[in-house]
C-alpha positions as CSV (number, residue, x, y, z in Angstrom):
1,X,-41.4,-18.9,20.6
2,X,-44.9,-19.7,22.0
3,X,-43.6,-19.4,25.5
4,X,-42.5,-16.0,24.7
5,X,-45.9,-15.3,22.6
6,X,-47.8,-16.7,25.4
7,X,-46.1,-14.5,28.2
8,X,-46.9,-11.5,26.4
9,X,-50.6,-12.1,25.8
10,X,-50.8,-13.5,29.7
11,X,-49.1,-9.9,30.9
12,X,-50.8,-7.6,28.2
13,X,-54.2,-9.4,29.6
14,X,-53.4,-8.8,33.0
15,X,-52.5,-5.0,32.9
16,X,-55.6,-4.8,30.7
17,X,-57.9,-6.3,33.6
18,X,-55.8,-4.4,35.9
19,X,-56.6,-1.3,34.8
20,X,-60.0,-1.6,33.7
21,X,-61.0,-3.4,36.8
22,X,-60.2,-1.3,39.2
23,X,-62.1,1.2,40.6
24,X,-61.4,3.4,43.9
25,X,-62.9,1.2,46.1
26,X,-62.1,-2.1,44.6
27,X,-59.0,-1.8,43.8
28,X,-56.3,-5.1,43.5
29,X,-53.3,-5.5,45.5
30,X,-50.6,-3.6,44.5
31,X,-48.4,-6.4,44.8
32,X,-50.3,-8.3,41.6
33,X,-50.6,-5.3,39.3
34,X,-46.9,-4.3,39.9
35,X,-46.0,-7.8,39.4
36,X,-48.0,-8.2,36.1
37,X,-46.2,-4.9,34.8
38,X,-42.9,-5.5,35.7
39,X,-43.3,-9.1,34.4
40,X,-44.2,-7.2,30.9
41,X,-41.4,-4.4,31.2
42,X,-39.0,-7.3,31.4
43,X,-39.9,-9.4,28.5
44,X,-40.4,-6.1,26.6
45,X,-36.7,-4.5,28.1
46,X,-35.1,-8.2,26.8
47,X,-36.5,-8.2,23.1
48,X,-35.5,-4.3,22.9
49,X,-32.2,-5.4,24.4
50,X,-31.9,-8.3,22.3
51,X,-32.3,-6.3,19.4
52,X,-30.3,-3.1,20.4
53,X,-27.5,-5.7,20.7
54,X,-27.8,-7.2,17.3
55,X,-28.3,-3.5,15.7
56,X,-25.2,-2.4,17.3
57,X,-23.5,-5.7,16.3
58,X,-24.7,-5.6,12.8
59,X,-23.7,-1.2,12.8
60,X,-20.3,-1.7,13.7
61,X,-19.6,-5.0,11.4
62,X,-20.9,-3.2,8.5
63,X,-18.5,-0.1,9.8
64,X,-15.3,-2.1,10.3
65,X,-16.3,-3.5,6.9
66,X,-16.9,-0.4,5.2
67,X,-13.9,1.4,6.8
68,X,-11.5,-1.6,5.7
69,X,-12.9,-1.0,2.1
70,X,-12.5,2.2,2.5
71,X,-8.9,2.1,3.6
72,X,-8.1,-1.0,1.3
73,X,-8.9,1.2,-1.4
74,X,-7.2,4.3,-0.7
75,X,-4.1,2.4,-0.5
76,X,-4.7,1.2,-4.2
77,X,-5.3,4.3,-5.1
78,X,-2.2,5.6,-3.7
79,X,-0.2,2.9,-4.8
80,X,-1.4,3.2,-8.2
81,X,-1.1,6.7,-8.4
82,X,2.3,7.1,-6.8
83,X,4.7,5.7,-8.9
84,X,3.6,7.6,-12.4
85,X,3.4,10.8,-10.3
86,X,7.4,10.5,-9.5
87,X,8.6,9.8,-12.7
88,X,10.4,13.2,-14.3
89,X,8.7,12.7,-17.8
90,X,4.9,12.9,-18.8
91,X,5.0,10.9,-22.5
92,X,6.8,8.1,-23.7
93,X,7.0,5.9,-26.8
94,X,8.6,3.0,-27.7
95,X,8.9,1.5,-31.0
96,X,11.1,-1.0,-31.5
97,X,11.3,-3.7,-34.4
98,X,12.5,-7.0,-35.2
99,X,13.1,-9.7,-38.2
100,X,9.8,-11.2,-36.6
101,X,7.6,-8.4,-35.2
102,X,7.2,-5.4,-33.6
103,X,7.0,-4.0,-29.6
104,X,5.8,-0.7,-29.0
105,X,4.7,1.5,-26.2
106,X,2.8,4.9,-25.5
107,X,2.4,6.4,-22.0
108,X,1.4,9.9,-21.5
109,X,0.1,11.5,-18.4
110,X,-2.4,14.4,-18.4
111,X,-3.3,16.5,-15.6
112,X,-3.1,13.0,-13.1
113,X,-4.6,10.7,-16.0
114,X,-2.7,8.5,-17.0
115,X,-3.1,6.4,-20.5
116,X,-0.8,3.6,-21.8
117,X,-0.8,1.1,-24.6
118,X,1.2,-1.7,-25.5
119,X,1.1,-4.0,-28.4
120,X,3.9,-6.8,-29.1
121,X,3.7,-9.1,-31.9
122,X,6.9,-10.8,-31.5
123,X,7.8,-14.2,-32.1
124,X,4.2,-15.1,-33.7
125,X,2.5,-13.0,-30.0
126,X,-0.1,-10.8,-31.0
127,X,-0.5,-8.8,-27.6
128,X,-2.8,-5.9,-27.0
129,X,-2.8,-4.4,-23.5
130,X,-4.0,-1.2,-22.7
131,X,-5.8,1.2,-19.8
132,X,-5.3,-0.2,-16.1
133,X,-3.8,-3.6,-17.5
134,X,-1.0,-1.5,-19.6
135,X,-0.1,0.7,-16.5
136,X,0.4,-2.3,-14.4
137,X,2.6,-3.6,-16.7
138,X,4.6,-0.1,-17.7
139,X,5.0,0.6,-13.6
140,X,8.3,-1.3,-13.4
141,X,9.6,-0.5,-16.4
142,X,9.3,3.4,-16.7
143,X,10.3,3.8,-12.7
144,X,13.3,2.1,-13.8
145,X,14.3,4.5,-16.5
146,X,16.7,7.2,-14.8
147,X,17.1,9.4,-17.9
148,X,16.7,13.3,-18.7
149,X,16.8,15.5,-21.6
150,X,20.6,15.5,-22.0
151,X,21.1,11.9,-21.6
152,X,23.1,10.5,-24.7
153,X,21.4,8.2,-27.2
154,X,23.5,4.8,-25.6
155,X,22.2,6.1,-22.5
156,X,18.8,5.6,-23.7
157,X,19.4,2.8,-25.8
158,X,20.8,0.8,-22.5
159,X,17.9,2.2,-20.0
160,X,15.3,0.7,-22.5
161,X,16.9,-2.6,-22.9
162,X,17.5,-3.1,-19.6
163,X,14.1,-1.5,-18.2
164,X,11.8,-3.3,-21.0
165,X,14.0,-6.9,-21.0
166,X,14.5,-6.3,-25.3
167,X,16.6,-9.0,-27.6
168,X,19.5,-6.4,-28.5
169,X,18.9,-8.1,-32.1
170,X,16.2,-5.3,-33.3
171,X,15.9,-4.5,-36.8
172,X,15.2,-0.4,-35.9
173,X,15.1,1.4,-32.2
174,X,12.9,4.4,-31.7
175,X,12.4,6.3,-28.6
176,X,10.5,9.3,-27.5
177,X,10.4,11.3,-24.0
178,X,8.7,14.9,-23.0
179,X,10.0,15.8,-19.7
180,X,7.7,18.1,-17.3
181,X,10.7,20.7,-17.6
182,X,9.5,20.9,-20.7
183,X,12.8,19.4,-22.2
184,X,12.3,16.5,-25.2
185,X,14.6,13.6,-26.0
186,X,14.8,11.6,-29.2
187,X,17.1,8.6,-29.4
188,X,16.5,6.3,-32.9
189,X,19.0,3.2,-33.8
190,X,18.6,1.9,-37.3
């Protein structure tokens, strides 16, 4: 770093005599001055260099990092947002209850918000999930439910068990579907 300090004083002093030492009739070898300028321009043309290279380095890491954010999360948001999108209803509830607790569930999409909550107090569990957490849980369990407005009530009642992975030995069976169609299904098994 001196060097380099110590190169740039020595050619800054030299234009600096060159051009205030010379006069029309005294002037210094061309040779000398052009030297000490181009000697400057150099070191000058390398540090600009130097750092035009890092800039660009440093601008096109923090691009490729910013576009692979970018792109990493448009791809969660898509894959979020897909799956509740597709399905053929826009609320669900589940309420089903056993000798030692209960399991319930409430979806319902609005307008591309979508809100779930589960609670499950089964077997001495005392489970509370809701908002982001509940959805990831609910996405492979609604998609799997296949059912419409005229499905029978063992229809339902098999779908859920299946879908949701319930003890058959419940106590009471309740659920609840709006459809987009506007159509409404209630299955209850007591």
């Amino acid at each position: 770093m001196k060097k380099y300090g110590l190169s740039i004083g020595t050619a800054v002093l030299a234009i600096g005599l060159a051009a205030c030492g010379t006069d029309d009739n005294n002037e210094a070898p061309n040779d000398t001055i052009g030297e000490a300028d181009n000697a400057a321009e150099n070191i000058t043309n390398t540090d600009n260099n130097s750092n035009d290279n890092n800039m660009n380095t440093n601008e096109g890491n923090n691009n490729e990092n910013n576009m692979n954010t970018n792109e990493e999360t448009n791809a969660e948001d898509n894959d979020a947002s897909a799956w509740y999108e597709d399905l053929n209803f826009h609320e669900f509830e589940l309420d089903v209850e056993y000798a030692d607790g209960e399991y319930e569930v409430e979806y319902e999409y609005n307008d591309g918000n979508p809100e779930a909550e589960i609670e499950d107090s089964r077997a001495g569990a005392d489970t509370e999930m809701e908002g982001q957490e509940a959805l990831d849980e609910l996405e492979g369990k609604l998609t799997q439910l296949d059912l419409t407005a005229d499905s029978s009530e063992e229809e339902v009642f098999s779908a859920v068990i299946d879908a949701f992975d319930l003890e058959e030995d419940y106590d009471e069976l309740e659920v609840e579907l709006e459809f987009f169609d506007d159509g409404e299904l209630e299955a209850e098994d007591e």
